[in-house]
N, C-alpha and C positions, 0 to 999 in steps of 0.2 A: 247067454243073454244077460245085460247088465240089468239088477232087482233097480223097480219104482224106486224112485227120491223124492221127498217129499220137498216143498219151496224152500226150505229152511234148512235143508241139508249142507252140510259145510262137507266140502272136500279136501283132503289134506293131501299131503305129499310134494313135496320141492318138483317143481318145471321150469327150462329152462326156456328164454327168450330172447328177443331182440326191441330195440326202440326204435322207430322211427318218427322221426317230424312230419305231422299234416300240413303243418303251418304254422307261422310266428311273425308276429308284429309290433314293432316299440311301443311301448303305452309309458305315460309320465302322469303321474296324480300327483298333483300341489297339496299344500294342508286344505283341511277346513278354516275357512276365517275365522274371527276372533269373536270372541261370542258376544252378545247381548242375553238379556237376562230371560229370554224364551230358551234360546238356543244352551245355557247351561241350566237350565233347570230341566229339559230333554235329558243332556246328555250326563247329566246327576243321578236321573230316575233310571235310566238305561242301566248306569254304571254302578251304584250304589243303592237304587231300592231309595233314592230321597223321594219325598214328595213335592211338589213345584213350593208351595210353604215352607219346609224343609230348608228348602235351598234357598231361598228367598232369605228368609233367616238369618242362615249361616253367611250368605254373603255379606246382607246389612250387619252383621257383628263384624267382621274380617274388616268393612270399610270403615264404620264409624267406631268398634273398640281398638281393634288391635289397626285401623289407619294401612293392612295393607294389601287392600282393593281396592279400585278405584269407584265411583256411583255405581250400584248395582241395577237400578229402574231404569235400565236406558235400554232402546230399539235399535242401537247402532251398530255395526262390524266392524263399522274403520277407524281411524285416526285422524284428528286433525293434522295439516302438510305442513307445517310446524312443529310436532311433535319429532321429531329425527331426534334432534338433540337428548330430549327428555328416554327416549326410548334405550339412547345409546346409554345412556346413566342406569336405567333399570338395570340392563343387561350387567352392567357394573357389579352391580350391588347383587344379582344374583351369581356373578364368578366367584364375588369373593365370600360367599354365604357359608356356611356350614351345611348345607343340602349338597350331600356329596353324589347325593344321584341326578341333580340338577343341573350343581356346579359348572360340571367339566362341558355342558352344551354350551350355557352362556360363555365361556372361555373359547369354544370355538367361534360360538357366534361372532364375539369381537376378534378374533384374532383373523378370520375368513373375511370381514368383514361383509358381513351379511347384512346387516343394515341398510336399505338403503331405500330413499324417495320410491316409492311407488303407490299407483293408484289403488293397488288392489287393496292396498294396504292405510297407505295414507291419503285421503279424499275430502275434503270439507263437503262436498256437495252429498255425502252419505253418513253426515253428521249431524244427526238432530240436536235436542237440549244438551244432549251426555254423550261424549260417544264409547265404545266397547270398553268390556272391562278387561282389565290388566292390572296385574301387580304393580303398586305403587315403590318408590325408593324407600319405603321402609319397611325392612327381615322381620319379619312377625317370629314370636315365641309366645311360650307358654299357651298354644293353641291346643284345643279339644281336636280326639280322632278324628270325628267329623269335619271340624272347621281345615285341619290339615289337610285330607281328602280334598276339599273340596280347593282350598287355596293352591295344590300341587294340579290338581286339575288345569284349573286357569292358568297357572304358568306354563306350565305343557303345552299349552294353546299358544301361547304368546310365543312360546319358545320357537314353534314349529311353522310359525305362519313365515317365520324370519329362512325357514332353511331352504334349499333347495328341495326339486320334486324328487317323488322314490320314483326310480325306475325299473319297471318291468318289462318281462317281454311275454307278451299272451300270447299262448303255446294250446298248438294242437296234436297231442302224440297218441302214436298209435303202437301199441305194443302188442306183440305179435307171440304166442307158445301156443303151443301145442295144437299148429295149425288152424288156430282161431288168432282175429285180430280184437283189441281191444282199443277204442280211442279214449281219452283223455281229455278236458279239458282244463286251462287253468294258468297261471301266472309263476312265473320264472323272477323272484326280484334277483336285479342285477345290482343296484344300489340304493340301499334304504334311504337315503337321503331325511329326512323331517322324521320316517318311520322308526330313527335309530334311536328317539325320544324317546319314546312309547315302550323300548324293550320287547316284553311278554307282551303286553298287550295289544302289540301292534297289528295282529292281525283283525283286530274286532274296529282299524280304521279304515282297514281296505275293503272296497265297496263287493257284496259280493262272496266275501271269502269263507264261508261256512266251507265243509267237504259235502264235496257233490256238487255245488256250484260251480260255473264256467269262471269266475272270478277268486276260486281257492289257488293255495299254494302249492308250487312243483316243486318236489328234489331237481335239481339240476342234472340233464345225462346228458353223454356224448351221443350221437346218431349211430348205431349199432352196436351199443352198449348189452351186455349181454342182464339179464333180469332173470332171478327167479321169484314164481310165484309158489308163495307157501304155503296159503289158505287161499280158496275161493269159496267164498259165501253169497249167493243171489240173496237179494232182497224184493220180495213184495209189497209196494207202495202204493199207495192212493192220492189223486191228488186232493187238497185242502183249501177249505172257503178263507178267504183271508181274515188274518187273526183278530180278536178282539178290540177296540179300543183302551190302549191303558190311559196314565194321565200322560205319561208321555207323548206318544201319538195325536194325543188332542189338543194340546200347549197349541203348536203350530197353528192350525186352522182355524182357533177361537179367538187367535188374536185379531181380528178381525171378525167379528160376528158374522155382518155383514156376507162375505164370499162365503158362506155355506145355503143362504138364500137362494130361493130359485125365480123369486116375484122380484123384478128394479124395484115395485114400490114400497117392500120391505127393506131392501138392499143397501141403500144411500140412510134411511134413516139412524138405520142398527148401525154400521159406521161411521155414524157423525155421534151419535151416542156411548159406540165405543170410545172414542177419538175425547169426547168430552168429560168421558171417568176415567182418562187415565191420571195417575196420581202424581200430585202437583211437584214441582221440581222443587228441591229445597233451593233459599236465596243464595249461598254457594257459587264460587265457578264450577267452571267444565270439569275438574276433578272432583 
């Protein structure tokens, strides 16, 4: 008779297996659009520990010292349907940059010619005062850690809205030792497409992707592909109230006072109040 194991007990010793497919189905994730100055200051705080001021900051330097952002205070994701030309010139000016980790994307971008008229992309009717921010035709230097961070940020953004989608195929496997079956769930990429920006950190764009999610990454196998398992360790989990608000989390919803109201007759007010402090566009064009 095999002695009590405690939850926590790890089992060791090599066993061999088999994989099998439950199921698989093309899945294709486009970028994120291009940000407005909510949406980077999110994904600043995510990414970096910036605070929404923080980044606010850093961008207003990047645009009015070093000229190379475009208005940071704007609510918009797209591009004026005019801008084609202007965009293909960025892409320019970031091939021929000295950002050798940036570089070589803008060089496909033009050479694939990736560029091109679209709404998702380019839309006037989704262009308020300013629209999104993006790297200006002029290669900033002599930039602080921070302001670097944050300007490679945005160009990554910019880079990626331009690629094609990564393609996966969400996979359900079932592997099979020592007369027990195990399923699997999780994502097979086939072609990283926009994700091949991001390098290392691509997995923290795919929605989903922690381990243990149905949305993490597969090793690729053939269908009875032999596997050995070398550790087995159960785990004991609980589930969990959803996590705290940080400042990130709360950027979004406040931007509109208003939609967190549950009274109409608070509702319209707080949104024409928001609407009314937001901060004045400087006299300036669209850049």
């Amino acid at each position: 008779m095999e002695p009590t194991r405690s939850p926590g007990h790890r089992r060791r010793g090599a066993r061999q297996g088999r994989h099998r497919l439950g199921g698989v189905q093309a899945h294709h994730q486009a970028s994120p659009l291009l940000f407005d100055l909510t949406s980077l200051q999110r994904e600043a705080n995510g990414r970096f520990g910036f605070s929404a001021k923080t980044t606010l900051a850093l961008a207003q330097s990047l645009y009015e010292r070093h000229k190379a952002l475009t208005y940071p205070r704007t609510d918009s994701r797209a591009l004026p349907e005019d801008y084609v030309p202007v965009v293909k010139d960025t892409m320019g000016m970031l091939a021929s940059s000295g950002m050798k980790h940036l570089a070589p994307f803008a060089r496909q971008a033009m050479d694939e010619n990736y560029v091109k008229p679209s709404k998702r992309i380019f839309d006037n009717a989704k262009v308020s005062d300013h629209f999104a921010i993006i790297p200006t035709l002029q290669a900033p230097s002599g930039l602080s850690d921070a302001e670097q961070r944050l300007y490679d940020l945005v160009v990554k953004r910019f880079l990626s809205v331009f690629f094609p989608s990564a393609e996966f195929m969400v996979t359900t496997r079932i592997s099979q030792a020592v007369g027990h079956s195990f399923k699997t769930e999780g994502k097979v990429l086939i072609k990283p497409g926009w994700l091949a920006i991001w390098g290392k950190e691509a997995a923290e764009e795919v929605a989903d992707a922690k381990e243990g999610d149905k949305g993490q990454s597969l090793v690729p196998v053939k269908p009875g592909e032999m596997v050995r398992a070398e550790v087995v360790e159960p785990k004991a989990l609980k589930t969990r109230p959803p996590a705290r608000y940080s400042e990130a989390t709360l950027l979004a919803p406040w931007r509109v006072p208003g939609n967190w109201s549950r009274t109409t007759s608070c509702a319209k007010p707080c949104r024409k109040r928001a609407w009314a402090h937001r901060p004045p566009a400087p006299p300036s064009s669209k850049a």
